[in-house]
C-alpha atoms as one frame of an Amber mdcrd trajectory, in Angstrom:
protein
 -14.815  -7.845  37.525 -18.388  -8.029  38.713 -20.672 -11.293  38.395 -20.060
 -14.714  37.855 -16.763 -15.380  36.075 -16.160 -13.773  32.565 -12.645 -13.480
  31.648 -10.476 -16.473  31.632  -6.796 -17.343  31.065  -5.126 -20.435  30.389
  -1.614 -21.376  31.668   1.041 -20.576  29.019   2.194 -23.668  27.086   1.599
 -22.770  23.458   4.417 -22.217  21.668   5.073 -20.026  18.443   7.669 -17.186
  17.919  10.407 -18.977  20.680   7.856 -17.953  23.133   4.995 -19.638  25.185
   1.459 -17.952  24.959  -1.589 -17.972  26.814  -5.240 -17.681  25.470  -7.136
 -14.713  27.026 -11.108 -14.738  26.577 -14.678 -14.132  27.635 -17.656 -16.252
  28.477 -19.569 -13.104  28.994 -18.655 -11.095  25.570 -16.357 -10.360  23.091
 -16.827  -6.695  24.502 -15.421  -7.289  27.532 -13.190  -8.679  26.612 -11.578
  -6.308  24.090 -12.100  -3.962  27.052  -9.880  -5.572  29.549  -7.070  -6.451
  27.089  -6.849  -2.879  26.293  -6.509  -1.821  30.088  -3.976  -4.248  30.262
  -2.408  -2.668  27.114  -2.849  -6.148  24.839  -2.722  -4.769  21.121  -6.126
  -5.159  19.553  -3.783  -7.594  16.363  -3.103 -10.435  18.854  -7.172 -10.801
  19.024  -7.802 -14.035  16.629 -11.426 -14.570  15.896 -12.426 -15.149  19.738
  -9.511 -15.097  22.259  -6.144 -12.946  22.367  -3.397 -14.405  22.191  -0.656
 -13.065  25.186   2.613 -14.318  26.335   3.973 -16.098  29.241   5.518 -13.396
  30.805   2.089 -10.851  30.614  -0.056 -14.714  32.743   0.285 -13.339  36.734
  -0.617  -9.624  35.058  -3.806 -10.678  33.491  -4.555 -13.000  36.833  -3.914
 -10.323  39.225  -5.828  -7.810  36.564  -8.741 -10.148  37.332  -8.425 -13.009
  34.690  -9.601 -16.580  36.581  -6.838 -19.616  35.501  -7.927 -22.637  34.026
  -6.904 -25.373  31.899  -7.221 -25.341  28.406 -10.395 -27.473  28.218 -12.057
 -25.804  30.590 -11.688 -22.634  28.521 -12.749 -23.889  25.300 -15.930 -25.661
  27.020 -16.856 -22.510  28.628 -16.354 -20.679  25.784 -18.344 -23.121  23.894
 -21.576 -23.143  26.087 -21.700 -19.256  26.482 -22.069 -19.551  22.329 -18.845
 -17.119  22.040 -16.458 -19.936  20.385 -15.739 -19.118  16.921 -14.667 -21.356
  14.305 -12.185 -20.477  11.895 -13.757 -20.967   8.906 -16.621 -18.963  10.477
 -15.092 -16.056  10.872 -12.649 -13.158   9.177  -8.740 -12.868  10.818  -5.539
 -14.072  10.087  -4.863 -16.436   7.931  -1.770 -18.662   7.589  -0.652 -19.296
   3.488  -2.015 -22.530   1.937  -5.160 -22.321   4.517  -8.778 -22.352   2.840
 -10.276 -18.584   3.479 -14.017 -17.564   3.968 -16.258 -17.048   1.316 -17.920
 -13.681   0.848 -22.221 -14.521  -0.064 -22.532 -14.006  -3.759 -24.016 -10.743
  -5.084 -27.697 -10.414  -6.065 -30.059  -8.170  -7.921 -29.449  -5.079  -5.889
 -26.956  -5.471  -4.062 -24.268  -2.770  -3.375 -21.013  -2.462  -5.036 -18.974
   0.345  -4.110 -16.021   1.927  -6.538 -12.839   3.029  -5.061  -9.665   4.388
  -6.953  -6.906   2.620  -5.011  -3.795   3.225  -7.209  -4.005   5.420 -10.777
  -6.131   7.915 -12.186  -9.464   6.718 -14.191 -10.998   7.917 -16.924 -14.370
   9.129 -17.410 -15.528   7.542 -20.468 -14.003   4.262 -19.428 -15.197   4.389
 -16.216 -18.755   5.059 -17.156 -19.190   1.795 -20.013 -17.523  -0.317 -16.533
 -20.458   0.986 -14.025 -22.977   0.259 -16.785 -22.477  -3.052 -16.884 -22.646
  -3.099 -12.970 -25.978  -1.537 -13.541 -27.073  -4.036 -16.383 -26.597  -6.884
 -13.848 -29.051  -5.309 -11.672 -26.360  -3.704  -8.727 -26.799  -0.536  -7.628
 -23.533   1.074  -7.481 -21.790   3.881  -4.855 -18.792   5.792  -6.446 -16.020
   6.966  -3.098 -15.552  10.623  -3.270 -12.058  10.631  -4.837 -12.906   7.767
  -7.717 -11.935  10.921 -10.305  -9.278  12.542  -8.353  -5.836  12.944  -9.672
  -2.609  13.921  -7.142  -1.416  17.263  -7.060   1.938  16.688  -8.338   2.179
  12.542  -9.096   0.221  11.874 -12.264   0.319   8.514 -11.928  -1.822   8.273
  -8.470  -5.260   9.132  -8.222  -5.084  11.075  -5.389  -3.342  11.866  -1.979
  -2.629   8.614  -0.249  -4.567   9.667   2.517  -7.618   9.946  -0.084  -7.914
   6.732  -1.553  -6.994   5.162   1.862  -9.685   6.967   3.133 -12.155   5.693
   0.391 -11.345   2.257   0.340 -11.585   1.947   4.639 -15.015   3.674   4.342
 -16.664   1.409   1.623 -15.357  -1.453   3.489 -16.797  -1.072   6.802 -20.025
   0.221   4.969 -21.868  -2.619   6.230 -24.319  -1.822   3.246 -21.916  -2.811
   0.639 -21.475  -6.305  -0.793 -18.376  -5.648  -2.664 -15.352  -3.364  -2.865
 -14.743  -3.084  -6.985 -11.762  -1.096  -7.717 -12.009   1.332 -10.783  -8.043
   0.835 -11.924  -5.046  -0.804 -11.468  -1.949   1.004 -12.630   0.557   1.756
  -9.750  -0.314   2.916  -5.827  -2.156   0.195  -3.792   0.909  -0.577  -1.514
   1.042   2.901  -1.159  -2.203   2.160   1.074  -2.198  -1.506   2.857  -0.264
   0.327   5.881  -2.824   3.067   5.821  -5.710   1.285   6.401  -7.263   0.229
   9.296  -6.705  -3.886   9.221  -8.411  -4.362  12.851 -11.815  -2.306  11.578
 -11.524  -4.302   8.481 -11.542  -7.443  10.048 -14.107  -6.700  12.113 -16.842
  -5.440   9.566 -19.262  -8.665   8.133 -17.494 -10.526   5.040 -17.707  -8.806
   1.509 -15.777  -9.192  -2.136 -12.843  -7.431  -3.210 -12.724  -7.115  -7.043
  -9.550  -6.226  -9.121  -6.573  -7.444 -10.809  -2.803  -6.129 -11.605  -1.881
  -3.323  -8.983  -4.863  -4.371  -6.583  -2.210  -7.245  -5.638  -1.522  -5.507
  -2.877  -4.720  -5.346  -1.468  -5.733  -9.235  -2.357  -2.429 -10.113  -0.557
  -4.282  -7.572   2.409  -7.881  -8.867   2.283  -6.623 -12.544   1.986  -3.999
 -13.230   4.275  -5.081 -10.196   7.309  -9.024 -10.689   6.694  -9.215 -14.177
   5.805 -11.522 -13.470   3.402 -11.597 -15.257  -0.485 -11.241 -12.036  -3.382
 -11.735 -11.610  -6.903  -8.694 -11.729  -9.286 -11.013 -10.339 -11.941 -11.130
  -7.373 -14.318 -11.265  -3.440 -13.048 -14.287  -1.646 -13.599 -12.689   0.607
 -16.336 -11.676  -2.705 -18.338 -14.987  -4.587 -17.658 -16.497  -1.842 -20.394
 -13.936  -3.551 -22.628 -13.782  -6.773 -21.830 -14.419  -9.925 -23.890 -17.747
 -10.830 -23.562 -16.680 -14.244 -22.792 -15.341 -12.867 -19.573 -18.131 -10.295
 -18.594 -20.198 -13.600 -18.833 -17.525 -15.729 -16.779 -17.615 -12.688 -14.153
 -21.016 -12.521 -13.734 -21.660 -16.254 -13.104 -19.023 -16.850 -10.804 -20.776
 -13.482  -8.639 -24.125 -14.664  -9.417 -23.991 -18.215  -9.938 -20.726 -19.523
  -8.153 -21.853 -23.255  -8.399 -22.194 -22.589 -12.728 -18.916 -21.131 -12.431
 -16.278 -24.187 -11.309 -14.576 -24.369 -14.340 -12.262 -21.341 -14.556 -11.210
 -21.543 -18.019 -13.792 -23.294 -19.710 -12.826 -23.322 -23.309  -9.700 -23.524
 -23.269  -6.552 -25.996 -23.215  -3.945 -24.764 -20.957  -0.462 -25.293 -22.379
   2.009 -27.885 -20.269   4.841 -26.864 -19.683   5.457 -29.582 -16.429   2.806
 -32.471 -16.011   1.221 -33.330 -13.207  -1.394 -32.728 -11.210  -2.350 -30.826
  -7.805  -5.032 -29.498  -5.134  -4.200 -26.278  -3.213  -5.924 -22.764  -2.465
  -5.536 -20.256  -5.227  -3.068 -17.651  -4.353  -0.977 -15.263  -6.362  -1.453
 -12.395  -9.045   0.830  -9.983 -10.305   4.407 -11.043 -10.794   5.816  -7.122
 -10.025   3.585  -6.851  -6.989   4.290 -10.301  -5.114   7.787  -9.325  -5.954
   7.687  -5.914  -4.670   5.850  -7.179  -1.680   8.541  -9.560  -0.738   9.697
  -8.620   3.581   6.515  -6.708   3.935   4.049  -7.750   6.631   1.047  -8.848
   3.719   3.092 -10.697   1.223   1.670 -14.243   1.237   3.963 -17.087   0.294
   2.712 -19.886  -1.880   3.171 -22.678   0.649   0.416 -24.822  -0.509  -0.797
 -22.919  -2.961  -1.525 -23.074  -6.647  -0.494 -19.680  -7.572  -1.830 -17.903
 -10.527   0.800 -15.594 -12.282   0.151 -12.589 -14.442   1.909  -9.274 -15.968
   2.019  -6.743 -19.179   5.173  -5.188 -20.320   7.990  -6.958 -18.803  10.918
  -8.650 -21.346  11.714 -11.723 -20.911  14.975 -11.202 -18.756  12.669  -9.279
 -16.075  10.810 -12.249 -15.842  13.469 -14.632 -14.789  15.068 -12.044 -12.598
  11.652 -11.592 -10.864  11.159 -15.161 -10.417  14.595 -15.405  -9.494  13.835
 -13.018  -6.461  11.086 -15.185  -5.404  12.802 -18.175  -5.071  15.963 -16.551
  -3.444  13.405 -15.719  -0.243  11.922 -18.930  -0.335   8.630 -17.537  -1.417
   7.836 -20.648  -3.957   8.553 -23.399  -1.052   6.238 -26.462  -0.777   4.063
 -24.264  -3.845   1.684 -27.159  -5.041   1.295 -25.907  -8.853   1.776 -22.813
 -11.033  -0.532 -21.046 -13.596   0.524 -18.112 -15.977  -2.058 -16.083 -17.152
  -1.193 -13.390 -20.094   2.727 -11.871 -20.097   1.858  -9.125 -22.193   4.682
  -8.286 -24.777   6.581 -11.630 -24.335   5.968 -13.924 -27.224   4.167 -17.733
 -25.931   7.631 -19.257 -26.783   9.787 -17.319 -24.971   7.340 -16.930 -21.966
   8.015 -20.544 -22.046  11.481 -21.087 -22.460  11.603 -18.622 -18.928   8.893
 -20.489 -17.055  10.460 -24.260 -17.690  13.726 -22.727 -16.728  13.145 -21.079
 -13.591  10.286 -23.527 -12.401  10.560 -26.706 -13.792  13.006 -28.063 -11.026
  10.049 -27.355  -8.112   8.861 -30.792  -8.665   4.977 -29.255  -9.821   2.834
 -29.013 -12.041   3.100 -25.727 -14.150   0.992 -24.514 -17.208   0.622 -21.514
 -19.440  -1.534 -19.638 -21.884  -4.535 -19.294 -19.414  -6.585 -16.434 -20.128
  -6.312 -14.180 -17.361  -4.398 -10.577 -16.701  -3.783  -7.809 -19.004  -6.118
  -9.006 -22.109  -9.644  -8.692 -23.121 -10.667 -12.237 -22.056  -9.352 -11.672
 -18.555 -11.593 -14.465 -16.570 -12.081 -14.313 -12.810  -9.800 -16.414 -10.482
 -10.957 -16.354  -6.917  -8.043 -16.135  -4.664  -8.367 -18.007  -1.748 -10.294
 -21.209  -2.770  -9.299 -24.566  -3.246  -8.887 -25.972  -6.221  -7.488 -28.612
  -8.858  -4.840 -28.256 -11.644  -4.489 -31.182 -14.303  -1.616 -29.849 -16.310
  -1.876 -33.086 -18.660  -5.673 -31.941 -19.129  -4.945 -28.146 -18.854  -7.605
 -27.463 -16.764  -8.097 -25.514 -13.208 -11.012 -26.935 -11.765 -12.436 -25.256
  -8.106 -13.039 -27.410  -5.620 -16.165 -25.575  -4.449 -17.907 -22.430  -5.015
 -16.193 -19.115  -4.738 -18.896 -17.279  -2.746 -21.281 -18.353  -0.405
């Protein structure tokens, strides 16, 4: 180490995991310091926003390696005055469930969307009445190279896995692009999460994921490893065919976020529990928080409102999937639920399923609101606080979705 003192350590007495850990940093520059942690073989993932996080047992290493010991307020002061101290809200990384994320700045009149096929093939025609209503809002749009592609031998994935990995990674360290807008759901997202390059990710300036259904598996991704707030909202290939009560409701809350707190305007959620609750959105589609259950992105909806939504799953499925959710503890200390459209399941049967299985978490729960597979499928920003009156039937944010 040359110069004054850069790289600090202090003593290991912060507990997590059944271990103590240290806090490794710079008061020279985030450089550096990625520099020496990966001479002392520290994985790049236990970097949080401004300081790596090591154990107890790696302390005399990183002080013999060069690290100078001091106390805990010593290294947060010094971090402070060199300017390098990061708050959390500030910045993209981790993010524990039930924690407020960061907001991605709102689009504007030319700013870059780019269109990635993340899970199934997409069809021309459809594709085309989507990107014109990108362009109609005044956002120039970048297609990835394998938006058309279809797999060699699986028709139901647009692409090799390497492909659409590939496309997505690239448009989102594009440090041109303002949003990430997939073109279709269908099946093949998870396919990707452990593809993709979560450290470059994290480390490219904030930015919008758009999608709903399949792209699940990359909100549960971008919202819980990036920190970042995304767009439950339709595909590009739907938006061509969308009510145009929810092209409007899309375009407000990317253009207008503070015109855009009321997520279902217009309509009366049905109550199925009373109540009322605050929490950050979380959730999506039933089959892909279910199939995500034990993997290292699935996001449990401790202190969440959670949003639910699917399309051709009978009743029975239903219950068996929420039965799999509460068997791993996945609804515990949940502050409220909202089901969007169940396509194929009649509103009273939907019903009799949802009381059933959730009426004994002690929260608020409502149905009917219009979001998922249907034509008025309005945004839901995932990631934001907000407030559920289920006597009302209303979801109310809290704040703005983007910045």
């Amino acid at each position: 180490m040359m110069g004054r003192v850069a790289l600090l350590v202090d003593p290991p007495a912060w507990p997590a995991h059944g271990r103590l850990w240290s806090h490794l940093v710079s008061d020279t520059s985030v450089t550096e310091l990625h520099i020496f942690a990966a001479g002392l073989g520290v994985p790049r993932q236990a970097f949080d926003r401004d300081h790596y996080d090591v154990p107890a047992e790696a302390y005399e290493a990183i002080v013999a390696a060069g690290a100078s010991p001091v106390d805990s307020r010593e290294l947060v002061r010094r971090l402070a005055a060199a300017g390098l101290r990061a708050r959390r809200v500030q910045t993209t990384g981790r993010r524990k469930p039930g924690q407020v994320l960061l907001r991605p700045p709102r689009l504007r009149a030319g700013s870059l969307v780019a269109v990635v096929s993340p899970a199934g093939p997409v069809l021309t025609e459809r594709l085309e009445r989507g990107l014109a209503v990108l362009r109609g809002w005044g956002l120039q749009v970048r297609l990835g190279p394998h938006v058309l592609a279809r797999h060699r031998s699986l028709d139901h994935l647009a692409g090799g896995d390497a492909e659409r990995a590939a496309d997505v990674e690239t448009a989102w360290i594009d440090q041109d692009v303002a949003a990430v807008w997939c073109a279709r759901g269908g099946y093949g997202s998870h396919r990707l999460v452990d593809r993709l390059d979560h450290t470059a990710m994290a480390a490219a300036a904030p930015r919008l994921l758009v999608g709903f259904s399949d792209v699940t598996a990359l909100h549960e991704l971008v919202n819980g490893r990036l920190g970042l707030v995304s767009l439950h909202a339709p595909v590009v290939t739907s938006l061509g065919e969308a009510a145009p009560q929810a092209v409007d409701h899309v375009r407000r809350l990317l253009f207008e976020p503070a015109h855009a707190l009321e997520l279902f305007a217009g309509v009366r959620l049905r109550s199925l529990v009373g109540g009322a609750a605050a929490g950050v959105l979380a959730g999506g589609n039933l089959r892909l928080l279910t199939s995500a259950l034990g993997t290292r992105t699935s996001r449990p909806a401790r202190g969440a409102i959670v949003v639910l939504e699917d399309i051709g799953e009978e009743p029975y499925r239903i219950d068996a999937m929420l039965t799999q959710l509460r068997r791993n503890g996945w609804f515990d200390g949940v502050r409220g639920i909202v089901a969007g459209s169940f396509g194929g399941v009649d509103a009273t049967s939907l019903d009799h399923v949802l009381r059933d299985r959730l009426d004994d978490l002690g929260v608020p729960v409502v149905a009917g609101a219009p979001f998922g597979h249907i034509d008025d499928n309005r945004p839901v920003p995932l990631g934001v606080s907000a407030a559920l009156d289920a006597d009302a039937g209303s979801l109310r944010l809290a704040r703005p979705a983007l910045a």
